[in-house]
N, CA, C and O of each residue as an XYZ file, in Angstrom:
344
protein
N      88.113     14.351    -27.520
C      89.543     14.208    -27.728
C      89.979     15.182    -28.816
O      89.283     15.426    -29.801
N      91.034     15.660    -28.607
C      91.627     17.080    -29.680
C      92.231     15.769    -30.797
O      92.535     14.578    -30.739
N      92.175     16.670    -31.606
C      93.084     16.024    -33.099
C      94.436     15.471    -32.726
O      94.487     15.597    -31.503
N      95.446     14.978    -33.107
C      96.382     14.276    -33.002
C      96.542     13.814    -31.956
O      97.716     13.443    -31.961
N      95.881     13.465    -30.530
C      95.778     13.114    -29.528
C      95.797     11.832    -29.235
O      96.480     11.348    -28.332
N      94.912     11.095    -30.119
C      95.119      9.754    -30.576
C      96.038      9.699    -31.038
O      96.531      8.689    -30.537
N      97.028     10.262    -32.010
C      98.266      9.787    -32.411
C      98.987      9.494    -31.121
O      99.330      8.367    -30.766
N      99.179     10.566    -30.479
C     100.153     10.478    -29.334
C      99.775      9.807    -28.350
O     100.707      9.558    -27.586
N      98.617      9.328    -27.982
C      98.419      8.149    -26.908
C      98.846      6.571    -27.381
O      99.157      5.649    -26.627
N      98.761      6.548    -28.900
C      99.310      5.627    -29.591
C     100.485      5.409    -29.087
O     100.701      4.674    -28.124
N     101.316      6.040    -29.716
C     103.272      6.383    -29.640
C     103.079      6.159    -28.160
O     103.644      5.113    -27.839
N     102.635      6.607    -27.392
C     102.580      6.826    -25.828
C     102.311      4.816    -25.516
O     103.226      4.221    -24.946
N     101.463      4.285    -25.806
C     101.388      2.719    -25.588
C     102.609      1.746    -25.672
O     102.944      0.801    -24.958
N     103.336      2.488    -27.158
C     104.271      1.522    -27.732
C     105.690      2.121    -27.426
O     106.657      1.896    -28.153
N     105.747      2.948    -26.227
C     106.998      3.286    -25.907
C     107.363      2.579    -24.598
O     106.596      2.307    -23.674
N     108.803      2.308    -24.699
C     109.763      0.898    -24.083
C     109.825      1.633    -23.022
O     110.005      2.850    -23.008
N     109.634      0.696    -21.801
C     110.861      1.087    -20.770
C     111.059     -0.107    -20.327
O     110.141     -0.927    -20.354
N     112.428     -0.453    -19.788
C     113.738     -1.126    -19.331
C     113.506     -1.712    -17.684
O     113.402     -1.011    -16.678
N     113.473     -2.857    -17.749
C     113.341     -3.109    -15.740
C     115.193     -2.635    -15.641
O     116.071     -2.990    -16.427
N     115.321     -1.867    -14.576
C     116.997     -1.417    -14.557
C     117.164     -3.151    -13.127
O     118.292     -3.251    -12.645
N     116.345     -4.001    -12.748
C     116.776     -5.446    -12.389
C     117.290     -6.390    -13.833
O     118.433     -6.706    -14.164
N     116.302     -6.608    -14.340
C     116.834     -7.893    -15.112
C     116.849     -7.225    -16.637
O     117.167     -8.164    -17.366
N     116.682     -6.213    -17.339
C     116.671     -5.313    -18.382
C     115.602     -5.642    -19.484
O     115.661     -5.414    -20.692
N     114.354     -6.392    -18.560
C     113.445     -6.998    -19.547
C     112.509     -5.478    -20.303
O     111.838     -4.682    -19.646
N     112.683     -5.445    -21.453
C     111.815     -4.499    -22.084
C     110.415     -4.669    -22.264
O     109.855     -5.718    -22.581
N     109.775     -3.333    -21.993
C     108.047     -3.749    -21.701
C     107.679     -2.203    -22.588
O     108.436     -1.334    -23.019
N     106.054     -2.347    -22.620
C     105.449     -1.319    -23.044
C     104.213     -1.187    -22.405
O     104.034     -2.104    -21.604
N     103.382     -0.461    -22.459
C     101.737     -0.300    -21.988
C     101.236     -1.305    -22.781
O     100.697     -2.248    -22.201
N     101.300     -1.310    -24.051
C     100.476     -2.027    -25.086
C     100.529     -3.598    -23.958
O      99.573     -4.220    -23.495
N     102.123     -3.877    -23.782
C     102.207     -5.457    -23.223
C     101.107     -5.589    -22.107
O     100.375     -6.573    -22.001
N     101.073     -4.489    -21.289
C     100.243     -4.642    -19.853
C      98.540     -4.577    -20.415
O      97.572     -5.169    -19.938
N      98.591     -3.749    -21.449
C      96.826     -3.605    -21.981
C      96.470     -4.901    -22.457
O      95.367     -5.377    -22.189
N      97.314     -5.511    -23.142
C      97.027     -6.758    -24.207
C      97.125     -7.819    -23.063
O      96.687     -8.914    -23.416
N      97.467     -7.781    -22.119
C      97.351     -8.301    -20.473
C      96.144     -8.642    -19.493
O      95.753     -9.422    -18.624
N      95.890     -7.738    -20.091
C      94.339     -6.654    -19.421
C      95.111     -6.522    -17.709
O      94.515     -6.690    -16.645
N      95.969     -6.319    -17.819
C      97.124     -5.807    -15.987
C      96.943     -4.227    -16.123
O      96.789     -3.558    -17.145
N      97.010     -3.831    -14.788
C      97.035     -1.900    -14.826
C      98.072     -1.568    -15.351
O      99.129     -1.683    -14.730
N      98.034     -1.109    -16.534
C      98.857     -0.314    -17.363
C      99.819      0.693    -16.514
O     100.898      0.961    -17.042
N      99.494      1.343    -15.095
C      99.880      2.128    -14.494
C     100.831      1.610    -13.863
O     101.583      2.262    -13.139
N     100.915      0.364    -14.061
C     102.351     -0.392    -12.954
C     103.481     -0.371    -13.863
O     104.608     -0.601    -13.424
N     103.228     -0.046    -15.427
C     104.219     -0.581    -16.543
C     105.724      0.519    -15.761
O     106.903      0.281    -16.025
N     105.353      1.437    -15.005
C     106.635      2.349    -15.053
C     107.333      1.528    -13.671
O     108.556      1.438    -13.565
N     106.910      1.268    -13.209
C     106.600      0.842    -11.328
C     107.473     -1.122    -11.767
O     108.665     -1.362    -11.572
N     106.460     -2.153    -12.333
C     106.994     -3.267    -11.763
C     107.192     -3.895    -13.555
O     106.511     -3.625    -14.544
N     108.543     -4.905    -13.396
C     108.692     -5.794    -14.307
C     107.413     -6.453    -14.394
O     106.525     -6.472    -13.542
N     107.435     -7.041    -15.637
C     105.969     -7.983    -16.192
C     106.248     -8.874    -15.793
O     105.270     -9.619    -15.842
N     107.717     -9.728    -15.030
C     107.665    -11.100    -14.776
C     107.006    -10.978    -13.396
O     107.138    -12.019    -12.753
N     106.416    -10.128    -12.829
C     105.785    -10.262    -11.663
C     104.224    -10.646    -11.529
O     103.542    -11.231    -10.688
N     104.012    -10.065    -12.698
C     102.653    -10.755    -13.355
C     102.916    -12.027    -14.052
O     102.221    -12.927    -13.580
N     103.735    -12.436    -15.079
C     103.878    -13.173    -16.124
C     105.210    -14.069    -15.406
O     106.151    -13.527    -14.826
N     105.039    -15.583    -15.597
C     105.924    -16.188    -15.318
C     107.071    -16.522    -16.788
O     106.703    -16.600    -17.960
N     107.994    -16.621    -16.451
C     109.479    -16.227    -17.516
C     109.133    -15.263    -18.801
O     109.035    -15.600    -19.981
N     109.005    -14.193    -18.319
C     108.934    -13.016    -18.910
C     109.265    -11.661    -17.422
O     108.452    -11.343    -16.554
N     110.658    -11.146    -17.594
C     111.402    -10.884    -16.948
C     111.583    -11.234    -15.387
O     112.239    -12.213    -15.033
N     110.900    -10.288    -14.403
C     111.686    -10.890    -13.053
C     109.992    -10.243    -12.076
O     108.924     -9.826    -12.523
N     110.479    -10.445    -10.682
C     109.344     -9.865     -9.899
C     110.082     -8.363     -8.956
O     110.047     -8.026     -7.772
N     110.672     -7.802    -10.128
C     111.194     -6.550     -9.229
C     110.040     -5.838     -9.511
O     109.138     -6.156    -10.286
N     110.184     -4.421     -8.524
C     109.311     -3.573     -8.577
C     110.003     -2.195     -7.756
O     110.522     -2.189     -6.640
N     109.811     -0.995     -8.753
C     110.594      0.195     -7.846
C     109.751      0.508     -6.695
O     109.939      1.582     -6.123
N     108.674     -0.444     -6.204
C     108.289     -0.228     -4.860
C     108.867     -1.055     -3.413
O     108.815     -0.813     -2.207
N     109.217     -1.732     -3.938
C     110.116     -2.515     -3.031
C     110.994     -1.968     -2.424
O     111.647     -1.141     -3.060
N     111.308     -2.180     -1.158
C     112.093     -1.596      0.225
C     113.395     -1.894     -0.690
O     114.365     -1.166     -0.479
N     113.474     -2.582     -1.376
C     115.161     -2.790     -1.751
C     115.916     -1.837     -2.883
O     117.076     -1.809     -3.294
N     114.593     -0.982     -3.233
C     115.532     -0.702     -4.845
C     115.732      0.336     -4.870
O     114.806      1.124     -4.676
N     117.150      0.827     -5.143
C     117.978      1.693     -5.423
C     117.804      2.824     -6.351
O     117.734      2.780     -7.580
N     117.739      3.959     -5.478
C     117.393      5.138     -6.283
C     118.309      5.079     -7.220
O     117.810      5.629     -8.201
N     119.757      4.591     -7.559
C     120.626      4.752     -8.540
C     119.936      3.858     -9.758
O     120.462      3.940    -10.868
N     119.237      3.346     -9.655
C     118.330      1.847    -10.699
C     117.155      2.543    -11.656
O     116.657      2.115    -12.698
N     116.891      3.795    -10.905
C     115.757      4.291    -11.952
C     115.812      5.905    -11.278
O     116.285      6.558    -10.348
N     114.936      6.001    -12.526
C     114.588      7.546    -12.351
C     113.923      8.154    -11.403
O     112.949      7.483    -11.063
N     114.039      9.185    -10.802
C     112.842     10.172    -10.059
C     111.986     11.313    -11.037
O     112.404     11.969    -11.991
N     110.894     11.284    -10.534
C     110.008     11.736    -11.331
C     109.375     12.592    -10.057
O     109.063     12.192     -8.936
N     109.303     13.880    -10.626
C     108.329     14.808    -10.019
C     107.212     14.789    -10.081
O     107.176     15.465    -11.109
N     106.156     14.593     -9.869
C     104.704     14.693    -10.151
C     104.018     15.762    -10.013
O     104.297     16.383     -8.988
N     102.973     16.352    -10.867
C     102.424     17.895    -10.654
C     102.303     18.552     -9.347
O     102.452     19.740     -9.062
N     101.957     17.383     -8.487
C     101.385     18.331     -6.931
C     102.992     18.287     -6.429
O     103.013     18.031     -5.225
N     103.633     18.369     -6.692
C     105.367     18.021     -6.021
C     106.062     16.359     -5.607
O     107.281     16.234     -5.498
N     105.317     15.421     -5.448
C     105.041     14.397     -5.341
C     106.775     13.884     -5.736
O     107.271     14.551     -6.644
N     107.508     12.995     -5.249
C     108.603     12.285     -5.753
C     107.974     11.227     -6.021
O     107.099     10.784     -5.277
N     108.488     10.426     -7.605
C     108.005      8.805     -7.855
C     109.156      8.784     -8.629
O     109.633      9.644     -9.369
N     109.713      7.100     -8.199
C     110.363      6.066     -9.120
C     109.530      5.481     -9.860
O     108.537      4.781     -9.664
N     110.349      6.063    -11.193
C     109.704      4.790    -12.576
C     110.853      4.491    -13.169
O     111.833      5.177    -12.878
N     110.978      3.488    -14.056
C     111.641      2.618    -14.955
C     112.354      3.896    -15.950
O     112.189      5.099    -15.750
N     112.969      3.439    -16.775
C     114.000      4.213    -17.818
C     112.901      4.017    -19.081
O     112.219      3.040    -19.388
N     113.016      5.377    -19.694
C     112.248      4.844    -20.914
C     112.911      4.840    -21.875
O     113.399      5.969    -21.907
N     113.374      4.110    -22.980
C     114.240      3.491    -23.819
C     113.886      3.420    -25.368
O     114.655      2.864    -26.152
């Protein structure tokens, strides 16, 4: 690992993003301290894992509105919806 790298995977854990369904705020840290795939934190609210702790949306769902979240390019050209980061 290069020098400050760990800093920034740090900052990188404890940064928010927003379900644009019920506006429950989450982080990686919440999904690690979970032991849940951290990789869903952009993808699905935690109430889908966690009961009353936000909702069971997910930007994979047939229902959700490209106006609700972001598009994200991915290196190989790839389109993905993730959450707002806040």
């Amino acid at each position: 690992m290069v020098a400050g790298d760990e800093s920034a995977i740090s900052k990188l854990k404890k940064s928010d993003l927003e379900c644009p369904q019920c506006g429950h705020v989450q982080s990686i840290e919440d999904f690690l301290n979970l032991n849940l795939d951290a990789a869903r934190v952009y993808k699905d609210c935690l109430g889908r894992y966690v009961n009353e702790e936000g909702c069971p949306f997910s930007v994979d769902d047939d229902h959700c509105l490209p106006d609700k979240v972001r598009i994200v390019v991915t290196r190989n050209g790839n389109e993905s919806k993730v959450f707002n980061f806040i």
